[in-house]
C-alpha positions in Angstrom: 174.6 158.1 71.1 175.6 161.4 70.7 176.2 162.5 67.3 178.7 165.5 68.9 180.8 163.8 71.3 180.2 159.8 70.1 179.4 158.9 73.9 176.4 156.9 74.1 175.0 155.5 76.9 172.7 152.4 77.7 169.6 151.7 79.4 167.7 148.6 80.4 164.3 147.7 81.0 162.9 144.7 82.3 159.2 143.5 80.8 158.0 141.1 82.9 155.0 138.6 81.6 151.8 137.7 84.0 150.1 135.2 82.1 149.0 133.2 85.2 145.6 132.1 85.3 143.4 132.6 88.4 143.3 129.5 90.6 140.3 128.3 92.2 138.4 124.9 93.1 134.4 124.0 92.9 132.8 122.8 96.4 130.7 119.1 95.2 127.4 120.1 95.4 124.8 118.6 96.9 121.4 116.7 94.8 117.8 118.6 94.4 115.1 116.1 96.0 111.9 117.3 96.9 113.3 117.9 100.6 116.1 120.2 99.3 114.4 121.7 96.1 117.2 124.5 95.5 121.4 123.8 96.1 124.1 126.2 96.2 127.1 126.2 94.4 130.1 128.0 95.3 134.1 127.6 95.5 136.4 126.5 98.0 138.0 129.5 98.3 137.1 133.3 99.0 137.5 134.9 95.3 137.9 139.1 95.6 135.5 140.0 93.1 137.4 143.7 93.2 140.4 141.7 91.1 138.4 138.9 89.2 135.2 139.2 86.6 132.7 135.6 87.7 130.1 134.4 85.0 128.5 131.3 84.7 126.9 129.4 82.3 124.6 126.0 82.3 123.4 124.2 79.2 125.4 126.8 77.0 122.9 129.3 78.1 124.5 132.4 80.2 123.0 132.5 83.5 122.6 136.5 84.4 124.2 136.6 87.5 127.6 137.1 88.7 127.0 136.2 92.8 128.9 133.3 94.7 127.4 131.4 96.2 124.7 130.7 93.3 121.5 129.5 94.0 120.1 126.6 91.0 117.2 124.6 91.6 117.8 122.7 87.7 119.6 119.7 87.5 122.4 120.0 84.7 126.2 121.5 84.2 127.5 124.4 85.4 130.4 126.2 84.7 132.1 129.0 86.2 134.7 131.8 84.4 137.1 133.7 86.7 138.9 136.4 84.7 142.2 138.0 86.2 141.2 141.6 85.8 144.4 143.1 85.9 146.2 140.5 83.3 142.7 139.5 81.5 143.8 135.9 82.7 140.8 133.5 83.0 140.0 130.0 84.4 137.0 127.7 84.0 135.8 124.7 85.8 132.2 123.2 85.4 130.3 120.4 87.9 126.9 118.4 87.7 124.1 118.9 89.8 122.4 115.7 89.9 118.4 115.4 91.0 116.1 112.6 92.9 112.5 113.7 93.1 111.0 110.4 91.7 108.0 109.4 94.1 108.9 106.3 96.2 107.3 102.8 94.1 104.3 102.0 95.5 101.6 99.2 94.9 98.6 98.4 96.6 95.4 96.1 95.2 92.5 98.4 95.0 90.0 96.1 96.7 89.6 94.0 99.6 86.9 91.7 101.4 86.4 91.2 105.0 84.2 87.8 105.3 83.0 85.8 108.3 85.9 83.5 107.8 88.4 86.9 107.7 86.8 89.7 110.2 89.9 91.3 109.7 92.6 91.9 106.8 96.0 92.9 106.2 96.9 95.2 103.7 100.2 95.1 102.5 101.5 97.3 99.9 105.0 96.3 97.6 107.3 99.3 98.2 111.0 99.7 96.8 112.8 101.4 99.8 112.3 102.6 103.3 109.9 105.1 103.8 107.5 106.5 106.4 104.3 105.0 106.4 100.7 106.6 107.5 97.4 104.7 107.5 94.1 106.9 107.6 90.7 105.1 107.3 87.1 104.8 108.7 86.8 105.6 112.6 87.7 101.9 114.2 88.4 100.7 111.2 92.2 100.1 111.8 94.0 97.8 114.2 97.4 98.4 113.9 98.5 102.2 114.4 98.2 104.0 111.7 102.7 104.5 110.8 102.8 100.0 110.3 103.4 99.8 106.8 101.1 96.6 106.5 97.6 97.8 108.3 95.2 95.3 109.8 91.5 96.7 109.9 88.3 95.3 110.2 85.7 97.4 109.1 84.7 98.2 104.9 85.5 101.5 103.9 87.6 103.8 101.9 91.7 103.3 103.7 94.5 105.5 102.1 98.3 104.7 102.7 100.7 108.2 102.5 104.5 107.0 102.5 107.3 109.6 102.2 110.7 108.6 101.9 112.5 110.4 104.4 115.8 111.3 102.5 114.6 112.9 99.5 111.9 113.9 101.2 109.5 112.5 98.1 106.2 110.9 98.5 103.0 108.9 97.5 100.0 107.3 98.4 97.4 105.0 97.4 94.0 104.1 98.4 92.1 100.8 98.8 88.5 100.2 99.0 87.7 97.3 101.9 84.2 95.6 101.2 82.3 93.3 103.2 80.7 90.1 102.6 79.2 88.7 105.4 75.7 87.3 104.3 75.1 83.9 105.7 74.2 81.1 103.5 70.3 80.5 102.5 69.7 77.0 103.9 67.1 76.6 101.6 65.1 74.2 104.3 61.5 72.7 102.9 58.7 73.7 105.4 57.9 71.2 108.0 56.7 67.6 107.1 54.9 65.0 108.4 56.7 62.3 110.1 55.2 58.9 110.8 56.7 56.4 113.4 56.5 52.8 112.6 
């Protein structure tokens, strides 16, 4: 207003609020096995890093990197911050990464005997899923080829089974030790005696 003339005049200004959050989604990831020791996790869509601020954190510790996709090869939560820049805005989501690199079960008896009655055996170990078998031994020693998960052989010696289980790319292995008892029985027969016919 003009204190002079009394004429005053008006002018409006429009404040507009950006309090919206940044919007973004986590891709499931995959689990750490022995076959896949190190996952990535990253979001399903393309974030501009020029615009919005990423940290992430696991366990409550601050992981020191900033990078999409990250690279984790621990099993635990994860969660990721995307800050709007330009509003200071931020979102968080958090996922699991899950592991399996337990050794497949396996149980084999320790010892074996091959006797006159059995020239040959079967050795047949307990497992508790599918896996990929391989039978090593003494040099003629096996029947069946060596990937049967229950070997036949026929010789003593030293056989080792190596099973992997072909999804989590885990293994283990055992050994056996095949003996052989094959000594025939002492008769225990008197020397020769006279015989007299009537």
């Amino acid at each position: 207003r003009d204190q002079q003339t009394a004429c005053t005049s008006t002018r409006t200004i429009r404040v507009e609020t950006d309090t919206v959050p940044p919007s973004f989604a986590l891709q499931a990831p995959d689990s750490l096995t022995c076959l896949n020791p190190t996952v990535s996790l990253n979001t399903e869509n393309i974030i501009d890093t020029n615009r919005f601020s990423l940290s992430w954190i696991s366990q409550q510790v601050s992981i020191p990197t900033s990078t999409l996709p990250l690279q984790v090869q621990e099993p635990g939560d994860y969660t990721l911050t995307v800050k709007d820049k330009q509003n200071g805005c931020q979102s968080q989501k958090s996922l699991t990464v899950t592991e399996s690199v337990h050794p497949p079960d396996l149980v084999l008896s320790p010892t074996a005997v091959l006797t006159c009655a059995d020239d040959t055996l079967q050795l047949a170990p307990e497992i508790s899923a599918n896996v990929q078998a391989t039978w090593s031994g003494p040099q003629d020693g096996l029947v069946s080829t060596p990937g049967t998960l229950n070997a036949i052989v026929r010789l003593p010696g030293t056989y080792q089974l190596d099973i992997r289980d072909p999804i989590t790319g885990c293994t283990n292995q055992a050994t056996v030790m095949v003996s052989e008892d094959k000594v025939p029985p002492n008769l225990g027969i008197d020397s020769a005696q006279n015989l007299t016919l009537g």
